[in-house]
C-alpha positions, 0 to 999 in steps of 0.5 A: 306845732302848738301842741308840741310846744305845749307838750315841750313846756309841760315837760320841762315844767314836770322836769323842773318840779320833780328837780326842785322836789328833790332839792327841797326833800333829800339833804344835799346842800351842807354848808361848811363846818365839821361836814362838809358837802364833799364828804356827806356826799362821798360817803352816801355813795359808799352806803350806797354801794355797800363798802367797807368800812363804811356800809358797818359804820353806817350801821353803827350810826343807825343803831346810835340813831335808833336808841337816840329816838327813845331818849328824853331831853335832859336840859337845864337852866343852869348848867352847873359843873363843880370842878372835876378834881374837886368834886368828881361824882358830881362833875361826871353827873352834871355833865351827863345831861348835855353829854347824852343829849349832844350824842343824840342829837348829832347821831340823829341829825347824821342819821337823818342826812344819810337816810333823809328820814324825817323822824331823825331830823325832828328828834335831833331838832327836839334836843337843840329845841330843849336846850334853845328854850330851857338853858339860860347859863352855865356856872361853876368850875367846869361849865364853861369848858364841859359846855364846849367840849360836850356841847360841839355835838349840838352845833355839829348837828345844827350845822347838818340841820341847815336845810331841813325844811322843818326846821322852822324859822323860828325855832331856828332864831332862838337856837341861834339866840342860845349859841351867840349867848349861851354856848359861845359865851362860855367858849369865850370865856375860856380860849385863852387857856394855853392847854386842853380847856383853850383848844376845847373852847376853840373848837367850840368858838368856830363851830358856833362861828360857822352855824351864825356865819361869824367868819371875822371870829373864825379868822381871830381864833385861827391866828390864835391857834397859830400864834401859840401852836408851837408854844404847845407842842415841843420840838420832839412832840409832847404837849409842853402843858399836858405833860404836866398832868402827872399820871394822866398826861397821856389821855390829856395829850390826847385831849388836846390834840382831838379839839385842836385838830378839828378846829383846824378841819373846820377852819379849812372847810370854812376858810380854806386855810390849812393849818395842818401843814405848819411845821416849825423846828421840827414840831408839828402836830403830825409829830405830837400824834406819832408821839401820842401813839408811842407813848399809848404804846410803850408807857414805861419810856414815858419820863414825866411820870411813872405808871401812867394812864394809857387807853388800855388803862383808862376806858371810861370816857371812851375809845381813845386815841384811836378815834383822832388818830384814825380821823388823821390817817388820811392827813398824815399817812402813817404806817403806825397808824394803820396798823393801829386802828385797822383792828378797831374799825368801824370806830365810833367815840360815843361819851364825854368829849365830841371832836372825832365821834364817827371817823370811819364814817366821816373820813377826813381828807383834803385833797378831795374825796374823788 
């Protein structure tokens, strides 16, 4: 009886090691935030079994990843952006630095959880590492709104390093240090714009808010978006603010709308507040993407300028607005919509702004992903 007891102890003693083993060595645990537990874990098991679209998107990823391996930091002390409008060449070659480092670090931080690779974790930890120890400020006109829009890839690949195991305590402490006085500093500076640059640094609050645990922030910038989503989107859809941007107003409806819609994913993951259904006098945010993509479409029938830019137009920042609307499609089923994106999938958004960077891949859904 001894011996069996002994043998029974064993047993389960080797079962125990080999579980906590794979607890500790395979990324499984994700906090809230931009990825959620439930959607990392659905969309292992569609690699797995080779489905589509998401086996090509993982793909995708990976060659992201790879190329993202052989890029070097390009931190600064001062993140210095002069004015777009005032001074574009310079703008554009400022922003590249954290621009091109935020890209990598998150494609490599999801790479990592997906293959659980170590030299994925250790490269997106060498970019948020870089900026922790060599960023100290942002200055000029655009710092504040490029360091939220470009800077969210860094958080969301910091929200996916949690349980790196080589994530050392340390380097984990003057990254925290660089979000709380750094990266949310600026996002704060700007969250009461009532257009585009507000929704961008909202976006950046609550992701920072949810890597430090800040959920009282999270609650305050949730009834600020409530507060004025209506005063944004009008009764028949458009964005009351970006209309005004004369021949751009179409990309800069879009350049709301991708933040603001993410904000409200993260604020649902975190708090479970869902912020996707309000609706008042017939606005919404599912109307404001029905009109984006109409007027995207039909731009001679857009009233606010004549000739604007569509994305057939303007591709320099990117495949857009088919990345947000593909983000929705699950949220807001649409056969437009659908019928939109369905020719462009896997979709990827790879520069400039970082809300909807891998929507293929990382399907957005509430209702569970059973």
């Amino acid at each position: 009886m001894k011996i069996n007891f002994l043998r029974g102890l064993i047993k389960r003693t080797l079962m125990l090691t080999l579980i906590v083993f794979a607890m500790q060595s395979f990324a499984t645990e994700q906090p809230s935030g931009m990825h959620p537990k439930a959607q990392l874990d659905f969309v292992r098991k569609q690699i797995k079994a080779k489905k589509e679209p998401y086996l090509s998107a993982f793909k995708q990823l990976i060659q992201k990843a790879d190329s993202a391996l052989l890029v070097n930091n390009h931190a600064v002390e001062d993140f210095r952006v002069p004015g777009y409008y005032q001074q574009k060449a310079e703008h554009q070659s400022k922003s590249l630095a954290l621009q091109v480092d935020a890209f990598s670090a998150y494609s490599c931080a999801l790479a990592w959880q997906f293959t659980n690779k170590k030299v994925y974790a250790e490269k997106a930890l060498y970019f948020l590492s870089s900026w922790a120890t060599t960023n100290k400020a942002y200055s000029e006109l655009d710092g504040s709104l490029v360091m939220s829009y470009s800077g969210s890839a860094m958080l969301m690949a910091a929200e996916l390093l949690k349980p790196y195991s080589g994530w050392k305590a340390d380097d984990k402490a003057l990254f925290t240090n660089w979000v709380k006085n750094v990266f949310i500093k600026a996002a704060h500076s700007i969250r009461y714009r009532n257009n585009n640059s507000g929704d961008w640094s909202r976006l950046a609050t609550v992701l920072g808010d949810c890597f430090i645990g800040d959920v009282a922030d999270i609650k305050k910038t949730t009834e600020m978006i409530k507060a004025d989503l209506f005063n944004k989107i009008a009764p028949d859809g458009h964005m009351v603010e970006e209309v005004k941007r004369q021949g751009n107003g179409i990309w800069y409806t879009y350049f709301s709308l991708a933040p603001l819609t993410a904000s409200m994913w993260v604020i649902y993951n975190t708090t479970g507040d869902n912020l996707f259904t309000l609706e008042k006098d017939g606005s919404s945010v599912k109307k404001a993407l029905e009109r984006l993509l109409y007027y995207n479409q039909h731009p001679e029938e857009w009233i606010w300028f004549k000739n604007p830019v569509t994305s057939n137009t303007y591709t320099s920042v990117g495949f857009w607005p088919v990345n947000l609307l593909e983000a929705m499609h699950y949220i807001y089923p649409n056969d437009n919509f659908e019928a939109y994106i369905a020719p462009h999938r896997p979709i990827m958004y790879s520069k400039h702004d970082y809300a909807w960077t891998f929507p293929t891949l990382m399907p957005v859904k509430l209702n569970g992903y059973n």
